[in-house]
C-alpha positions in Angstrom: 5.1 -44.8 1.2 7.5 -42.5 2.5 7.4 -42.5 6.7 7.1 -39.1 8.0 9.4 -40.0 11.4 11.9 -41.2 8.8 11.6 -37.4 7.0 12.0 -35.9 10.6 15.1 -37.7 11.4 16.4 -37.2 7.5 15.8 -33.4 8.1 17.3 -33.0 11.9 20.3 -35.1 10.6 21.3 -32.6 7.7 20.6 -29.7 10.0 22.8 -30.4 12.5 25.1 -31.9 10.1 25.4 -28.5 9.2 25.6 -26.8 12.4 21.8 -24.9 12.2 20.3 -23.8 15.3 17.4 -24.6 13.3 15.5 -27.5 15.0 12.7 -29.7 13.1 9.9 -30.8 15.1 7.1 -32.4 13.6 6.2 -33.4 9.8 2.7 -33.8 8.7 1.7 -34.1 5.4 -0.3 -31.0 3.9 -1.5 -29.4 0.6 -0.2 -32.8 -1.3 3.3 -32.7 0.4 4.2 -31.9 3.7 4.9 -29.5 6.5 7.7 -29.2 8.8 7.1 -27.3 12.0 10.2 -26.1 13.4 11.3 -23.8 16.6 11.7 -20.9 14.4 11.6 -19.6 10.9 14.2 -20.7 8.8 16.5 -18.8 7.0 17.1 -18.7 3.3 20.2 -20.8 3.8 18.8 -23.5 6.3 15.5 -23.9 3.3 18.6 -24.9 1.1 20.2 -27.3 4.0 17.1 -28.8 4.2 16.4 -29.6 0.2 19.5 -30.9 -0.3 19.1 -32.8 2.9 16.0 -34.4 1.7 16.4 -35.0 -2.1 18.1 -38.5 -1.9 15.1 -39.6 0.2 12.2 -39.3 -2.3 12.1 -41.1 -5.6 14.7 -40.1 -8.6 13.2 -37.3 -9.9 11.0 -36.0 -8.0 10.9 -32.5 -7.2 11.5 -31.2 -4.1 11.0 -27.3 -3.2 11.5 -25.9 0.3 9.6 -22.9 1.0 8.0 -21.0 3.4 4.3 -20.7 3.6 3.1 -17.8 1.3 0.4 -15.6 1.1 -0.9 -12.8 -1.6 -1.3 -9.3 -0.9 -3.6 -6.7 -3.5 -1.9 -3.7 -3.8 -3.1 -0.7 -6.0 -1.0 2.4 -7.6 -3.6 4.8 -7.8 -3.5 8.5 -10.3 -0.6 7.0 -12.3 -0.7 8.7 -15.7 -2.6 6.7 -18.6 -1.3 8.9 -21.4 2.3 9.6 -22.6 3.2 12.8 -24.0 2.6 10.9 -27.5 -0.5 10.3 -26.5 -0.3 6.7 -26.1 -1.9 4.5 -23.2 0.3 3.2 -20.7 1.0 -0.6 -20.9 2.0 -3.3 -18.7 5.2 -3.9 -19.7 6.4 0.0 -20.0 5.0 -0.2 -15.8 7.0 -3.3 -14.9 9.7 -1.9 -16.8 9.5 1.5 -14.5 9.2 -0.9 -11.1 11.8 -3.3 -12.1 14.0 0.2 -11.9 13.0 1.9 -8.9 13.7 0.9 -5.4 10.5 -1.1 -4.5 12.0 -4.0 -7.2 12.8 -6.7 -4.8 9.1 -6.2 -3.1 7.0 -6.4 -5.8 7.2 -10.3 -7.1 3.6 -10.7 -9.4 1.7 -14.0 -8.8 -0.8 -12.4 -11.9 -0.3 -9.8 -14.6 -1.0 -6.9 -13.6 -4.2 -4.8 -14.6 -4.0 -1.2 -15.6 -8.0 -0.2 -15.3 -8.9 3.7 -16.7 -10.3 6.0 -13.9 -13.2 6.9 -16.2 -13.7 7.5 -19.7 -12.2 10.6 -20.2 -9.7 10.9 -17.9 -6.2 10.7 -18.1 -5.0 8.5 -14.9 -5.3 4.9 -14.3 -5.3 2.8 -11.4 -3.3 -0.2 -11.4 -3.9 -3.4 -9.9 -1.1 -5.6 -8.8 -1.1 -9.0 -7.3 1.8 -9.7 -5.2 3.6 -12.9 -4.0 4.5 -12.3 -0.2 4.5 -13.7 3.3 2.2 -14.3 5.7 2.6 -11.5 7.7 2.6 -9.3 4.9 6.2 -8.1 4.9 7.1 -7.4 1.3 4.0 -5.0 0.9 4.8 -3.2 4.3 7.9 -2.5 2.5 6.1 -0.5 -0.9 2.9 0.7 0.9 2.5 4.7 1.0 6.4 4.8 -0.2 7.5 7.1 -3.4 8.3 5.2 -6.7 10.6 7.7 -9.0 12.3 6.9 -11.8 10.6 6.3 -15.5 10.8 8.5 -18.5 8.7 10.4 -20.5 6.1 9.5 -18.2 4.7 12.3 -15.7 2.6 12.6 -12.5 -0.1 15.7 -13.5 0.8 16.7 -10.0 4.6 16.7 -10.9 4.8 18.1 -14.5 8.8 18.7 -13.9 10.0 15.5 -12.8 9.5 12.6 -14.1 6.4 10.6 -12.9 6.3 10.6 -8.9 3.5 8.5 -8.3 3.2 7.0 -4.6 2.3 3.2 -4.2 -1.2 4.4 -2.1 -1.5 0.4 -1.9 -3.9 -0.7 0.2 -4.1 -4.3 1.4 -7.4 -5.1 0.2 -7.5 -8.5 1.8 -10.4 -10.6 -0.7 -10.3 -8.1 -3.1 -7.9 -9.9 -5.5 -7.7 -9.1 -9.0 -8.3 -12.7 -10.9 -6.9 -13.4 -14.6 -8.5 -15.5 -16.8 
């Protein structure tokens, strides 16, 4: 059994090995590993210090991620087009493909598929549901909410039959109103 004091003073060592201002303070175990409270968040690069820090103490092979606690936020494009000019329904690849190139890319990080849902039966928008990996506080969907996505082609906005489709991410944070996959 690994001693948590021992993990403290494994993880304090490496950080100031390493010159961090980064200070460990506690370790508890949690959700089947453990938890390390420390004066402030850690950046990127301390999460790194600390892994490598703290591989050779576990058992060969075991993995070891660092990470910072996570959260989920629902977001929703709403009036995106569900036709082409073909005629053909709009897919979740050919949306992913038009996020992945417009500026919201590094934001939107799906935990689920996304879900592209019809308004009604014989209309041509769609709302889409997406899923989204972020932080507690919410910071990557503070980024995309109410901000322009532009880019895509041959799909258009009805509202925007010149350009190419100028949809707005109207996301709402609908806190336990997550879209589930089966």
């Amino acid at each position: 059994m690994l001693s948590l004091d021992f993990l403290l003073s494994s993880i304090s060592a490496v950080l100031l090995a390493r010159c961090s201002t980064l200070m460990a303070e506690a370790v508890a175990p949690a959700y089947g590993g453990f938890t390390v409270s420390c004066d402030h968040v850690a950046t990127q690069e301390e999460l790194f210090v600390i892994r490598d820090g703290v591989t050779p103490v576990f058992p060969a092979g075991a993995k070891v991620m660092v990470i910072l606690p996570t959260s989920t936020s629902y977001l929703k494009l709403t009036d995106v087009p569900y036709l082409s000019h073909s005629g053909q329904t709009i897919t979740p690849d050919k949306v992913m493909d038009f996020i992945q190139r417009s500026p919201a890319a590094s934001s939107v990080i799906l935990t689920v598929p996304l879900c592209i849902v019809c308004n009604l039966v014989a209309s041509d928008t769609a709302t889409i549901y997406l899923n989204i990996a972020d932080t507690v506080s919410g910071a990557r969907a503070k980024e995309v909410i109410n901000r322009p996505l532009q880019g895509g082609e041959g799909v258009l906005h009805p509202r925007c039959q010149s350009q190419p489709w100028c949809g707005t991410l109207s996301a709402l944070l609908e806190v336990g109103s997550p879209f589930l996959s089966m």
